[in-house]
PyMOL Python script that loads the backbone (N, CA, C, O; Angstrom):
from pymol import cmd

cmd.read_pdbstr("""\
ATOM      1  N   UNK A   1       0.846  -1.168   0.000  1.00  0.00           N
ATOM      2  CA  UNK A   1       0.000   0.000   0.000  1.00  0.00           C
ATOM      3  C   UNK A   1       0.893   1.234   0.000  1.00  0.00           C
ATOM      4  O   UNK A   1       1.947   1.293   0.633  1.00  0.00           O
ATOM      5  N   UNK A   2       0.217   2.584  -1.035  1.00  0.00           N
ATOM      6  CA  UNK A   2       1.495   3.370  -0.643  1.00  0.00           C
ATOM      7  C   UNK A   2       1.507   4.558  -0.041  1.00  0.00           C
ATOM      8  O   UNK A   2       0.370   4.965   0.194  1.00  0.00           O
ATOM      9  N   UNK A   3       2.247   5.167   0.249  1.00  0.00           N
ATOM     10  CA  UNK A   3       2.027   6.103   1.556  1.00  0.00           C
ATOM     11  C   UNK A   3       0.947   6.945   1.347  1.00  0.00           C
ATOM     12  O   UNK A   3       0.433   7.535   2.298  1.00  0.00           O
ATOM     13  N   UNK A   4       0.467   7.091  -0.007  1.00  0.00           N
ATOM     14  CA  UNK A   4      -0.691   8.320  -0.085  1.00  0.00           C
ATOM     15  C   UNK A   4      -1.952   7.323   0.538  1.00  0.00           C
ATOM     16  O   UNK A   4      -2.906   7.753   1.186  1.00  0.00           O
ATOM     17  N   UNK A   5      -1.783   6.308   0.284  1.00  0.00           N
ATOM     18  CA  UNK A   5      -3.288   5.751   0.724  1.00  0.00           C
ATOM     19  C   UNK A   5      -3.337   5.289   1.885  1.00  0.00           C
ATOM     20  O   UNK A   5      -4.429   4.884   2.281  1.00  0.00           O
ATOM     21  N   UNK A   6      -2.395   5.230   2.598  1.00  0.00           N
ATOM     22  CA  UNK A   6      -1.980   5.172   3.939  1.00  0.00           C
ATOM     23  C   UNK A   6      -2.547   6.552   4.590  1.00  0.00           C
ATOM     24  O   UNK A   6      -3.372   6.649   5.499  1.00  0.00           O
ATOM     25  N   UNK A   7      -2.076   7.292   4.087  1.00  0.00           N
ATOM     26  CA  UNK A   7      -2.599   8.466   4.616  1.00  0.00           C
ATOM     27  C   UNK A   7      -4.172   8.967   4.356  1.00  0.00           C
ATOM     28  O   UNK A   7      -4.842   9.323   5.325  1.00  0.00           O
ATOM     29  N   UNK A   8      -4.593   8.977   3.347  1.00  0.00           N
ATOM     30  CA  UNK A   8      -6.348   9.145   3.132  1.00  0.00           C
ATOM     31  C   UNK A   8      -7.232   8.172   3.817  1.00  0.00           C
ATOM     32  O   UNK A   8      -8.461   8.161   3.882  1.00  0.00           O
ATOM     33  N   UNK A   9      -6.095   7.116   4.463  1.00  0.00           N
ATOM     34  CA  UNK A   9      -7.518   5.916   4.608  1.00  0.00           C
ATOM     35  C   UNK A   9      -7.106   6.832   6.660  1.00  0.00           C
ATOM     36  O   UNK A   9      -7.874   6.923   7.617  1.00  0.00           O
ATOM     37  N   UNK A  10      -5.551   7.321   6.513  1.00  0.00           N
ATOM     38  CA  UNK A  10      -5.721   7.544   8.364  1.00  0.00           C
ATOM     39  C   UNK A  10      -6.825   9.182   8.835  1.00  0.00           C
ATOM     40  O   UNK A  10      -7.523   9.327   9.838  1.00  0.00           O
ATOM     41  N   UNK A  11      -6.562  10.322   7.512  1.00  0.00           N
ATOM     42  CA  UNK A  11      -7.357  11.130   7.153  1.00  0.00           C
ATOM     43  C   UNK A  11      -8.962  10.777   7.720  1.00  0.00           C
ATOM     44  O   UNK A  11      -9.686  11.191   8.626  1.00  0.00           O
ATOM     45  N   UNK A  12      -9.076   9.509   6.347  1.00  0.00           N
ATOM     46  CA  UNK A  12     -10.356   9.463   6.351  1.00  0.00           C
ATOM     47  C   UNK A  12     -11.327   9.178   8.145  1.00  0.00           C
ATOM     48  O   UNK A  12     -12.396   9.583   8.602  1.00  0.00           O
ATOM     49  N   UNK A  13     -10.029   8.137   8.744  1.00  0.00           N
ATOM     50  CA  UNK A  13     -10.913   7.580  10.161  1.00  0.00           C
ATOM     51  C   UNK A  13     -10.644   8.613  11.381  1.00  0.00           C
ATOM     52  O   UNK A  13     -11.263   8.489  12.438  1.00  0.00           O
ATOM     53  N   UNK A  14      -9.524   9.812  11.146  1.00  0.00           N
ATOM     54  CA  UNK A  14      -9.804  10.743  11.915  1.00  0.00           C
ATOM     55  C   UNK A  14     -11.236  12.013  11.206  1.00  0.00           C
ATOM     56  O   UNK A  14     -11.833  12.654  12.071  1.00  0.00           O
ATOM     57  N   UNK A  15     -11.540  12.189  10.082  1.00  0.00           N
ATOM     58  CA  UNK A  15     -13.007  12.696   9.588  1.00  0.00           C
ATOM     59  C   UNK A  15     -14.392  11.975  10.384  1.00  0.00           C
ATOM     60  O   UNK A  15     -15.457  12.346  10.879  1.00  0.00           O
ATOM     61  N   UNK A  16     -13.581  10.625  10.139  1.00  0.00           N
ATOM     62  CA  UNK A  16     -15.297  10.167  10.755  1.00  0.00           C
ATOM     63  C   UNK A  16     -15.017   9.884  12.371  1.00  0.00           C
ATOM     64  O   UNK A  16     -15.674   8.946  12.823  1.00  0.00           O
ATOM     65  N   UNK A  17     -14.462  10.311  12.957  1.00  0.00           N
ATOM     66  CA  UNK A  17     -14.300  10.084  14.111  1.00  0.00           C
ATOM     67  C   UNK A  17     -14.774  11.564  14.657  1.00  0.00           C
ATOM     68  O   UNK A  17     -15.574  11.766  15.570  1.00  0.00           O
ATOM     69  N   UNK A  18     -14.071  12.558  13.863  1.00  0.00           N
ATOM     70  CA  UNK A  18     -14.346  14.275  14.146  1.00  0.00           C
ATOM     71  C   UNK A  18     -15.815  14.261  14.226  1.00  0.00           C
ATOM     72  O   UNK A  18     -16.508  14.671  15.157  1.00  0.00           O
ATOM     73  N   UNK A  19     -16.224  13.684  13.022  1.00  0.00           N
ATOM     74  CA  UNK A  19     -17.999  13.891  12.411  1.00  0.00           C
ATOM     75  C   UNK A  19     -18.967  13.211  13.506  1.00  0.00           C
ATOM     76  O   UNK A  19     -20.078  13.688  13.737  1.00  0.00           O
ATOM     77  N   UNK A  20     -18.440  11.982  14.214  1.00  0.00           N
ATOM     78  CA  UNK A  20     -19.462  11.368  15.530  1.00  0.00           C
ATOM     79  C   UNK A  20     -19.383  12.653  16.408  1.00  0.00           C
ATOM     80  O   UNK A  20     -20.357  13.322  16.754  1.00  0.00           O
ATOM     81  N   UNK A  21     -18.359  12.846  16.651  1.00  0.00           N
ATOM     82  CA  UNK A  21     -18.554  13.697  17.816  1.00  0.00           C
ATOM     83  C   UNK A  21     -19.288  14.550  17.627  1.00  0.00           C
ATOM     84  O   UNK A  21     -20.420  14.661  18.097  1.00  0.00           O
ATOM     85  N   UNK A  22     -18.429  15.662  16.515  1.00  0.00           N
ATOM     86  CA  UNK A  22     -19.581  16.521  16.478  1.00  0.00           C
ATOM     87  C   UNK A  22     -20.966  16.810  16.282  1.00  0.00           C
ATOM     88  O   UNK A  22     -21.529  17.872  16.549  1.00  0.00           O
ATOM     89  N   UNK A  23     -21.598  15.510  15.666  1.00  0.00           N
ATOM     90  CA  UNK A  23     -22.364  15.204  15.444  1.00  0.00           C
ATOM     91  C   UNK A  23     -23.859  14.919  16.541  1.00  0.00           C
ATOM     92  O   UNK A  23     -25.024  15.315  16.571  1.00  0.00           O
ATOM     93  N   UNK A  24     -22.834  13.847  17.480  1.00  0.00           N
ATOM     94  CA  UNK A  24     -23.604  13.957  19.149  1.00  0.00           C
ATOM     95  C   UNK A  24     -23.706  15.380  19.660  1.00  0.00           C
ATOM     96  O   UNK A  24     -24.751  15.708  20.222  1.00  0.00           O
ATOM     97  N   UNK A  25     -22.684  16.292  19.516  1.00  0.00           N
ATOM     98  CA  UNK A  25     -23.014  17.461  19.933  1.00  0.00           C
ATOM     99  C   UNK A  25     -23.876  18.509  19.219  1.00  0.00           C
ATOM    100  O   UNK A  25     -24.509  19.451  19.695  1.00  0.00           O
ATOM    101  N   UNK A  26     -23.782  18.233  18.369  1.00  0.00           N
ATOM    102  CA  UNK A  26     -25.297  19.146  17.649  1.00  0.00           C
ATOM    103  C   UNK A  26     -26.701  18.380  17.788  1.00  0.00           C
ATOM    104  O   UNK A  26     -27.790  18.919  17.587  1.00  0.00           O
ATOM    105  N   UNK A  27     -26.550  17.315  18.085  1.00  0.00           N
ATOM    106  CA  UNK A  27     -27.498  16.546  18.213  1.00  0.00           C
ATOM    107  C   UNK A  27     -28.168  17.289  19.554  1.00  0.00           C
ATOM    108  O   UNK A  27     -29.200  17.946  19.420  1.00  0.00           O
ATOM    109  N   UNK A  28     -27.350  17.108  21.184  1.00  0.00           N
ATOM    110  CA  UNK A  28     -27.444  17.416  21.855  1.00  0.00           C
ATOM    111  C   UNK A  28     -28.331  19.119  22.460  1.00  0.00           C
ATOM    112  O   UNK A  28     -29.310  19.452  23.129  1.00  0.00           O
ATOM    113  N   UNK A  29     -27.186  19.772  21.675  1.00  0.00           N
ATOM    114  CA  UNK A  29     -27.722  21.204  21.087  1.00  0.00           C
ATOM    115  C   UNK A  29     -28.951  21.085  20.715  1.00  0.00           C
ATOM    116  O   UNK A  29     -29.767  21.498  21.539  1.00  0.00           O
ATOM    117  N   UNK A  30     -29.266  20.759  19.976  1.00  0.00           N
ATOM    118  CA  UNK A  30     -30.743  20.557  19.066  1.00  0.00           C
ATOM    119  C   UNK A  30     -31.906  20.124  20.030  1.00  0.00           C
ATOM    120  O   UNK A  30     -33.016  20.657  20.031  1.00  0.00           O
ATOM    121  N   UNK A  31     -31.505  19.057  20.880  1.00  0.00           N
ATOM    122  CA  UNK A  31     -32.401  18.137  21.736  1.00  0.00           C
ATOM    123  C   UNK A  31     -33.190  19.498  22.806  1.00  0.00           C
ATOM    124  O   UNK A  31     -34.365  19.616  23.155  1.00  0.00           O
ATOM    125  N   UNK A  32     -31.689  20.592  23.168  1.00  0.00           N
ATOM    126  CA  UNK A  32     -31.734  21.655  24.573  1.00  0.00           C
ATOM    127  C   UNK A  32     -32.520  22.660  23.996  1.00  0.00           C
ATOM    128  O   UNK A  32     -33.401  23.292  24.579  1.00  0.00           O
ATOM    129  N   UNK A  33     -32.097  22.810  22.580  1.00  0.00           N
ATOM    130  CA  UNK A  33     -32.793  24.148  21.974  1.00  0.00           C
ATOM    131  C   UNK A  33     -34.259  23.884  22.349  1.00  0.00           C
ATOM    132  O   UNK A  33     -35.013  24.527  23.080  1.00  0.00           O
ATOM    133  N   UNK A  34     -34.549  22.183  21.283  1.00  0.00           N
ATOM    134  CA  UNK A  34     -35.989  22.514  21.389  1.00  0.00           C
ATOM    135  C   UNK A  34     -37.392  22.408  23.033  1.00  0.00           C
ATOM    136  O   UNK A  34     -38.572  22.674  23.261  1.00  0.00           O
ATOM    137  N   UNK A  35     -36.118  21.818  23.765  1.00  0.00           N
ATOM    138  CA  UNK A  35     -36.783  21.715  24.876  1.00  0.00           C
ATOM    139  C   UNK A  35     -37.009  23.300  25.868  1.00  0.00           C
ATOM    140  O   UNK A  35     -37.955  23.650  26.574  1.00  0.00           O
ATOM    141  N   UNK A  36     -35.862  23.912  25.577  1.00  0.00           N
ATOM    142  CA  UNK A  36     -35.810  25.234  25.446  1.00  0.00           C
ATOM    143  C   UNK A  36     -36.898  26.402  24.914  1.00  0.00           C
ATOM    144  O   UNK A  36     -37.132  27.526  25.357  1.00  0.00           O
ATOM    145  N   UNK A  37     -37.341  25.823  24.026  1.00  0.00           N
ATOM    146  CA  UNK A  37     -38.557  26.537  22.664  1.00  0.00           C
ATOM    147  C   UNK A  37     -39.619  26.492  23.211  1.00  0.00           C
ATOM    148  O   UNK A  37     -40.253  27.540  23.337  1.00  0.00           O
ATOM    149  N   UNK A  38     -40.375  24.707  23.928  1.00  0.00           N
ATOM    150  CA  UNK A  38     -41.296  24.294  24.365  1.00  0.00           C
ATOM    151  C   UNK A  38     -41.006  24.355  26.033  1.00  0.00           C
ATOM    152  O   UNK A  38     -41.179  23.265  26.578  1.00  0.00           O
ATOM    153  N   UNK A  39     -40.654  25.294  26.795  1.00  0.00           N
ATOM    154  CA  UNK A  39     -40.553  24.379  27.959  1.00  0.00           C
ATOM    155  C   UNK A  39     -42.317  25.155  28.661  1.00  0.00           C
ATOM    156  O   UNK A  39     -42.877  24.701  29.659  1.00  0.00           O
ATOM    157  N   UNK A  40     -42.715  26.030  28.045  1.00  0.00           N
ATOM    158  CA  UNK A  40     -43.898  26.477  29.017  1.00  0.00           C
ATOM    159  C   UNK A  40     -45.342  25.358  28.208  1.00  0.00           C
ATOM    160  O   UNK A  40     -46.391  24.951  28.707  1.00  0.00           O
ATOM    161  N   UNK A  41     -44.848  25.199  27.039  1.00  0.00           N
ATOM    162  CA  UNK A  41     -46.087  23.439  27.071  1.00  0.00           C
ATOM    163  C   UNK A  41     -45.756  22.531  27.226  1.00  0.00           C
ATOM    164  O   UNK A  41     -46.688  21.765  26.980  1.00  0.00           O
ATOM    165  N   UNK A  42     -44.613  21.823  27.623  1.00  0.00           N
ATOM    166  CA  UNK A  42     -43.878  21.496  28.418  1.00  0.00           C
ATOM    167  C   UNK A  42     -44.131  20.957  30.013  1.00  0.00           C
ATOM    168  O   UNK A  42     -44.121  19.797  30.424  1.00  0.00           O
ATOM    169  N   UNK A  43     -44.390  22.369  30.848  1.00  0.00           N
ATOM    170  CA  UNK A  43     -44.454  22.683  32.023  1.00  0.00           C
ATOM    171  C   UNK A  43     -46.156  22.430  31.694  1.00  0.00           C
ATOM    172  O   UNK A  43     -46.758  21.554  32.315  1.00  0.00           O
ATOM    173  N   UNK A  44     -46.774  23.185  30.784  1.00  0.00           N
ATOM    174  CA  UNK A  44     -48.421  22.788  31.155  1.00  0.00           C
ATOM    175  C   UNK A  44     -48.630  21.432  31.117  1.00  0.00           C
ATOM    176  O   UNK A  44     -49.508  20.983  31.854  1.00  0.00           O
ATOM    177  N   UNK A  45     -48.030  20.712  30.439  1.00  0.00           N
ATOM    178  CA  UNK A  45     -48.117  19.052  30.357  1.00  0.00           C
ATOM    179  C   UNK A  45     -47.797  18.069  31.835  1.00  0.00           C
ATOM    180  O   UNK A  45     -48.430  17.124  32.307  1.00  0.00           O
ATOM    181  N   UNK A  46     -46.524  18.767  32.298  1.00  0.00           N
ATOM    182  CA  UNK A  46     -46.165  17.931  33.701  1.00  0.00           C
ATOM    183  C   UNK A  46     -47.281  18.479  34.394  1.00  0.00           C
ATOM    184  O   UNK A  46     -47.983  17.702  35.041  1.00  0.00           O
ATOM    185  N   UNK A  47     -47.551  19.656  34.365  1.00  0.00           N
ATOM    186  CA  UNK A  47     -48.054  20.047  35.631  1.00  0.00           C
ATOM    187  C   UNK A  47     -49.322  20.580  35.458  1.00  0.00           C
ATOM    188  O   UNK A  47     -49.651  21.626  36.017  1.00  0.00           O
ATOM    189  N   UNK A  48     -50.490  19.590  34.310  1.00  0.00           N
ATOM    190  CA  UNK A  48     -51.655  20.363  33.819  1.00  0.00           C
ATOM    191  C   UNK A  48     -52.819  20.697  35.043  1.00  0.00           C
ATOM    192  O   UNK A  48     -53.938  21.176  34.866  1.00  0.00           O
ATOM    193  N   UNK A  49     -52.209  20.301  36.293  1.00  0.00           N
ATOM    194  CA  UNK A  49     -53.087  20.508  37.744  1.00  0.00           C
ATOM    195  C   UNK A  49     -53.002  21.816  38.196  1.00  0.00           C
ATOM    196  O   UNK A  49     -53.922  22.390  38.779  1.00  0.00           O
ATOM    197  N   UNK A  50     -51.637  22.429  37.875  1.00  0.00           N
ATOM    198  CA  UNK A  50     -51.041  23.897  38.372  1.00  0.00           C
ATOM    199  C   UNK A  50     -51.988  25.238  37.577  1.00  0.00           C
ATOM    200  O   UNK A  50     -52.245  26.344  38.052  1.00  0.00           O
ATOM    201  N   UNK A  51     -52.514  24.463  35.717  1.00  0.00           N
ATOM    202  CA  UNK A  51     -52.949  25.350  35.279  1.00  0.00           C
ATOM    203  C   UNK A  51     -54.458  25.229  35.257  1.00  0.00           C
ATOM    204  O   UNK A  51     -54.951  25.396  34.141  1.00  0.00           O
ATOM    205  N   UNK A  52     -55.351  24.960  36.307  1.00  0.00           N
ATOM    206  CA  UNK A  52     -56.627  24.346  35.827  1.00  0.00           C
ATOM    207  C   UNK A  52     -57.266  25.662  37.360  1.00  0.00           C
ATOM    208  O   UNK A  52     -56.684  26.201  38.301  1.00  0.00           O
ATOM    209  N   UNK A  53     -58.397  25.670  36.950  1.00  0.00           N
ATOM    210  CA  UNK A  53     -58.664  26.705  37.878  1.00  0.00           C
ATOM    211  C   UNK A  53     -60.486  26.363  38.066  1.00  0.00           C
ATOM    212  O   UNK A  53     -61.356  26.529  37.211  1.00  0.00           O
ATOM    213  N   UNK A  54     -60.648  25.827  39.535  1.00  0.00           N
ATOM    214  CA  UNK A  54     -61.411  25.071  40.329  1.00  0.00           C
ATOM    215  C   UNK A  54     -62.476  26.304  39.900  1.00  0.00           C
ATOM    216  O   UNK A  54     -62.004  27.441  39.872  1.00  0.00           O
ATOM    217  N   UNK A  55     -63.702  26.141  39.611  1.00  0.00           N
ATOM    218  CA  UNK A  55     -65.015  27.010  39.863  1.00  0.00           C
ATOM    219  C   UNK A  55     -65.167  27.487  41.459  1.00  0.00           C
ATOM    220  O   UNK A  55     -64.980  26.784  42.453  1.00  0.00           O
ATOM    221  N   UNK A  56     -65.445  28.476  41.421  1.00  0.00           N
ATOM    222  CA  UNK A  56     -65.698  28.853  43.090  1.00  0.00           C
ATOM    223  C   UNK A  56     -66.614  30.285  42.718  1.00  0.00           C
ATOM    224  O   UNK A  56     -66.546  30.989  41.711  1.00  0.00           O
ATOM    225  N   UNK A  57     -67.491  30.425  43.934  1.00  0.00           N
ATOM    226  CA  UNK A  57     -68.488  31.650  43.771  1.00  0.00           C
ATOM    227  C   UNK A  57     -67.807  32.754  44.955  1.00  0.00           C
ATOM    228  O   UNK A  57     -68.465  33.732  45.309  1.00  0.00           O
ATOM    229  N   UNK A  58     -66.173  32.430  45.621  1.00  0.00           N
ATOM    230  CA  UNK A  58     -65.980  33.687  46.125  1.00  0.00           C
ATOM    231  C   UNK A  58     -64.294  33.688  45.588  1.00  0.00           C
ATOM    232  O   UNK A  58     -63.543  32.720  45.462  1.00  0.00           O
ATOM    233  N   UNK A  59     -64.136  34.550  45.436  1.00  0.00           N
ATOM    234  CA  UNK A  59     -62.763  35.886  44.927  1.00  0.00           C
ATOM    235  C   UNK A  59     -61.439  35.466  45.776  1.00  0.00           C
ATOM    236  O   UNK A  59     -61.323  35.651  46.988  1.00  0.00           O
ATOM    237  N   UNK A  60     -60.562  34.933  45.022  1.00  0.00           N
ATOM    238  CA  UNK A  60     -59.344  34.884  45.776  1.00  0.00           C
ATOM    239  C   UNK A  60     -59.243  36.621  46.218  1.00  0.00           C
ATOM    240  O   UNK A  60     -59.381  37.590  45.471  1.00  0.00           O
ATOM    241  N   UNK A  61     -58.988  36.596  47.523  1.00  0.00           N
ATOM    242  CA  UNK A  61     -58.878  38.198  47.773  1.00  0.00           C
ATOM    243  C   UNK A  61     -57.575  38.479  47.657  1.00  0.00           C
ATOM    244  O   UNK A  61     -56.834  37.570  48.031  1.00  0.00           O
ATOM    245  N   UNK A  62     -56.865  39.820  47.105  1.00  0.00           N
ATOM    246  CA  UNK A  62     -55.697  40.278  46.486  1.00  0.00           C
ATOM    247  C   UNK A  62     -55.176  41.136  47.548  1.00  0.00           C
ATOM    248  O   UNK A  62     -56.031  41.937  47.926  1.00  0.00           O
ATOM    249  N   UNK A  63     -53.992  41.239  48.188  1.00  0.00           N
ATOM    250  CA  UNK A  63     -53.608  42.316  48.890  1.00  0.00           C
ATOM    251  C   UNK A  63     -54.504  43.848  48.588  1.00  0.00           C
ATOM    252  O   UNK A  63     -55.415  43.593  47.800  1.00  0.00           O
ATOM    253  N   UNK A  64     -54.502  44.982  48.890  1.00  0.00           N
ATOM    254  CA  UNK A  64     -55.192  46.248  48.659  1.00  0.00           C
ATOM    255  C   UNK A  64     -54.371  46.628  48.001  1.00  0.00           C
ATOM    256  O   UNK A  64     -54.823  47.463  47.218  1.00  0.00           O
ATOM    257  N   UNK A  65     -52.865  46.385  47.827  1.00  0.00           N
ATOM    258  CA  UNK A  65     -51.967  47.067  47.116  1.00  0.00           C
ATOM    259  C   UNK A  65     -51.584  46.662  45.624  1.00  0.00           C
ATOM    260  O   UNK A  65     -50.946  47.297  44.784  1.00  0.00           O
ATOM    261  N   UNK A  66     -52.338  45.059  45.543  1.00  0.00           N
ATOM    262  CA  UNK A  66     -52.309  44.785  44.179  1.00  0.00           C
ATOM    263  C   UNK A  66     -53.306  44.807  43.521  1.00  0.00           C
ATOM    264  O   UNK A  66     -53.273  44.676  42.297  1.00  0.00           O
ATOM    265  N   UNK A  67     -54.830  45.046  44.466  1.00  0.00           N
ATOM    266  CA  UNK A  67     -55.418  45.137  43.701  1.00  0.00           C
ATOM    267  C   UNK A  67     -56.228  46.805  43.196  1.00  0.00           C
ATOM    268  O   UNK A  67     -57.184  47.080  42.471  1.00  0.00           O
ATOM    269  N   UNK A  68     -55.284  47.602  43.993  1.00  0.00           N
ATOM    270  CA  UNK A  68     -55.265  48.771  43.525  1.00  0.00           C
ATOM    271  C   UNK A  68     -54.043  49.315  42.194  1.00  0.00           C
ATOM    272  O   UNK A  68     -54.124  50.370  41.566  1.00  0.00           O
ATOM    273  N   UNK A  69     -53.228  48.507  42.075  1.00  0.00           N
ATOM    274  CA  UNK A  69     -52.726  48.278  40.871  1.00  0.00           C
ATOM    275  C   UNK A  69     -53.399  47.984  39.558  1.00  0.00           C
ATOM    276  O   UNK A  69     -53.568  48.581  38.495  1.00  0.00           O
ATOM    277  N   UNK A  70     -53.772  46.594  40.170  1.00  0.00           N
ATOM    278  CA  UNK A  70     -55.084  46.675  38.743  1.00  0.00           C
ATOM    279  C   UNK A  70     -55.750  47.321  38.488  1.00  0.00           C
ATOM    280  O   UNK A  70     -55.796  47.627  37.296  1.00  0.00           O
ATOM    281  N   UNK A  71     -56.389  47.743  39.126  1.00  0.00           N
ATOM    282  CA  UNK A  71     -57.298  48.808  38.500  1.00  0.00           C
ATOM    283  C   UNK A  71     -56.538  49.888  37.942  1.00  0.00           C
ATOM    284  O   UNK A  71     -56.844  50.124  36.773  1.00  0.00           O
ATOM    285  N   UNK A  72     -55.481  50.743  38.513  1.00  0.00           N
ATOM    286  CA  UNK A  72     -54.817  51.564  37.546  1.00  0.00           C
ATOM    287  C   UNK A  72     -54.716  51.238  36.577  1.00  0.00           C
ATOM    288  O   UNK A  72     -55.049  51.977  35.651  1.00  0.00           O
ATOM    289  N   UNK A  73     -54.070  49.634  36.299  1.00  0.00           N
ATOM    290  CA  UNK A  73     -53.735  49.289  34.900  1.00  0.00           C
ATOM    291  C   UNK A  73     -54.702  49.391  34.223  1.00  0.00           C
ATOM    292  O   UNK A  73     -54.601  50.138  33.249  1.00  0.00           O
ATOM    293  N   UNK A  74     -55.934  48.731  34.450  1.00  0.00           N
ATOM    294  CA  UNK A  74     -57.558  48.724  33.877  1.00  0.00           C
ATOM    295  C   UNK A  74     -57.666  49.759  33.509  1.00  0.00           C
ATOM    296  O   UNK A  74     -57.737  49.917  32.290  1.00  0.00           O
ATOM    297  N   UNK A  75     -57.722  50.817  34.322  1.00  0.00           N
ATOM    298  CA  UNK A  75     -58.185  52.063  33.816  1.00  0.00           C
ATOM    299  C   UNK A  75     -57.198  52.825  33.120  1.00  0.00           C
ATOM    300  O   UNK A  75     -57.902  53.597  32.469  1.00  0.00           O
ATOM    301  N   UNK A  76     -55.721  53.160  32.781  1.00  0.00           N
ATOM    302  CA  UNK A  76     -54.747  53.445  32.386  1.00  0.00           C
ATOM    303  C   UNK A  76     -54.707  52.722  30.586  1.00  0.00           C
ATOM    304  O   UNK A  76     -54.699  53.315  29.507  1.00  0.00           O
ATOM    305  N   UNK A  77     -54.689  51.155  30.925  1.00  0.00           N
ATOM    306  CA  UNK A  77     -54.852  50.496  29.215  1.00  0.00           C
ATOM    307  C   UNK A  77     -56.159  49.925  29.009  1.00  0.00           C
ATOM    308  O   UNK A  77     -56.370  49.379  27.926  1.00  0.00           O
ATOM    309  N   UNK A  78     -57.206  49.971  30.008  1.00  0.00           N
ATOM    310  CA  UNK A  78     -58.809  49.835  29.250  1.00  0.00           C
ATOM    311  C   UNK A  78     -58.510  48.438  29.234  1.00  0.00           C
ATOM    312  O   UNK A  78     -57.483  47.893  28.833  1.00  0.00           O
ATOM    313  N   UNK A  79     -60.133  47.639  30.002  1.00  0.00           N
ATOM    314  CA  UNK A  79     -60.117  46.583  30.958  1.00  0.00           C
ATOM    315  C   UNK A  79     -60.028  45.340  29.780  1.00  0.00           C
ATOM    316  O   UNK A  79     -59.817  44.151  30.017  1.00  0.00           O
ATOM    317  N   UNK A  80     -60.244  45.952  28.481  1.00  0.00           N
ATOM    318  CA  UNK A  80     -60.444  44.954  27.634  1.00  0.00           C
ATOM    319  C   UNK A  80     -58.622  44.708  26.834  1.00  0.00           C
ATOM    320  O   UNK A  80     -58.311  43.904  25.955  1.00  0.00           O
ATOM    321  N   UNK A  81     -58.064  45.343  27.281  1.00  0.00           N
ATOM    322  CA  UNK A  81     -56.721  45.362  26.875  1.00  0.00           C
ATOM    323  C   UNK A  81     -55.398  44.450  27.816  1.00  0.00           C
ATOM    324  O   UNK A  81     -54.384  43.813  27.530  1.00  0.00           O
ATOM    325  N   UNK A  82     -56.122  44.843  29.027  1.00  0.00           N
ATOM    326  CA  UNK A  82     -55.487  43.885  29.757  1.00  0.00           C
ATOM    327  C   UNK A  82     -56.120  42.533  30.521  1.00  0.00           C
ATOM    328  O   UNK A  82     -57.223  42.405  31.052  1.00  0.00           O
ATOM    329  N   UNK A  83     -55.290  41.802  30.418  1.00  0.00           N
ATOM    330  CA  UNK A  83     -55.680  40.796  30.452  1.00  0.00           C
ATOM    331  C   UNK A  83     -55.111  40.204  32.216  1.00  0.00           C
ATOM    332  O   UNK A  83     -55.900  39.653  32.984  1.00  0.00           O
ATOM    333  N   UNK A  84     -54.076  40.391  32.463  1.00  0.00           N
ATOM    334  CA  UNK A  84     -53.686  40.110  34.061  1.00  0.00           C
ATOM    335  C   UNK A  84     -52.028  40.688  33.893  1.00  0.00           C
ATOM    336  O   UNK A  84     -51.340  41.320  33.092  1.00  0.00           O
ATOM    337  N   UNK A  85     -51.915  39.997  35.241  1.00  0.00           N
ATOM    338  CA  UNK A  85     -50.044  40.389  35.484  1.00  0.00           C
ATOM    339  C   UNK A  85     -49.433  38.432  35.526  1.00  0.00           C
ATOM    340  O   UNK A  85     -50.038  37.431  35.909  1.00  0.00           O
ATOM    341  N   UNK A  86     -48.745  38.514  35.242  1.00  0.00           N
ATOM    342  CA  UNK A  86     -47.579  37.259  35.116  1.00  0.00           C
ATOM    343  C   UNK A  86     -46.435  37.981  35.885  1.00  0.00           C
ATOM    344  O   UNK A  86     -46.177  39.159  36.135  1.00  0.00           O
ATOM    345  N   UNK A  87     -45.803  36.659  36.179  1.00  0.00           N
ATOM    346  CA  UNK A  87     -44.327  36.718  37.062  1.00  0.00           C
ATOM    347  C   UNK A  87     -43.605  37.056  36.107  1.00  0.00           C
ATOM    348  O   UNK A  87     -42.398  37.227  36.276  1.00  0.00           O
TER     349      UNK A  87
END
""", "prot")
cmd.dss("prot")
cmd.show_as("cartoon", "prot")
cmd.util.cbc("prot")
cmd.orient("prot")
């Protein structure tokens, strides 16, 4: 065998050796991104108990200080504009 093909065939098994790796690692990447993308349906899926909201005929009552907030907001962007506060 002669030295050039000695060398393309040692070439070649350090390429495919480069290409697994990197390969698992974009893989990896890819796996984080998309769990990353989805994690709030995701989170509604583990935890579809956290987002479900029991019928009741009395008012979680709000501190006076938040719920004098809302209403500024209400009345500031108009009740049909806002919708609530999130964390």
């Amino acid at each position: 065998m002669s030295s050039s093909k000695k060398m393309n065939r040692k070439l070649w098994r350090i390429h495919n050796w480069v290409g697994l790796y990197t390969g698992i690692v974009i893989a990896v990447l890819s796996l984080t991104g998309v769990l990353a993308l989805f994690r709030v349906e995701i989170d509604q899926a583990i935890n579809s108990s956290y987002f479900e909201i029991a019928e009741s005929e009395q008012l979680a009552s709000f501190h006076p200080g938040v719920t004098l907030l809302i209403d500024s907001l209400k009345n500031e962007y108009g009740a049909d504009n806002f919708t609530g506060i999130s964390p």
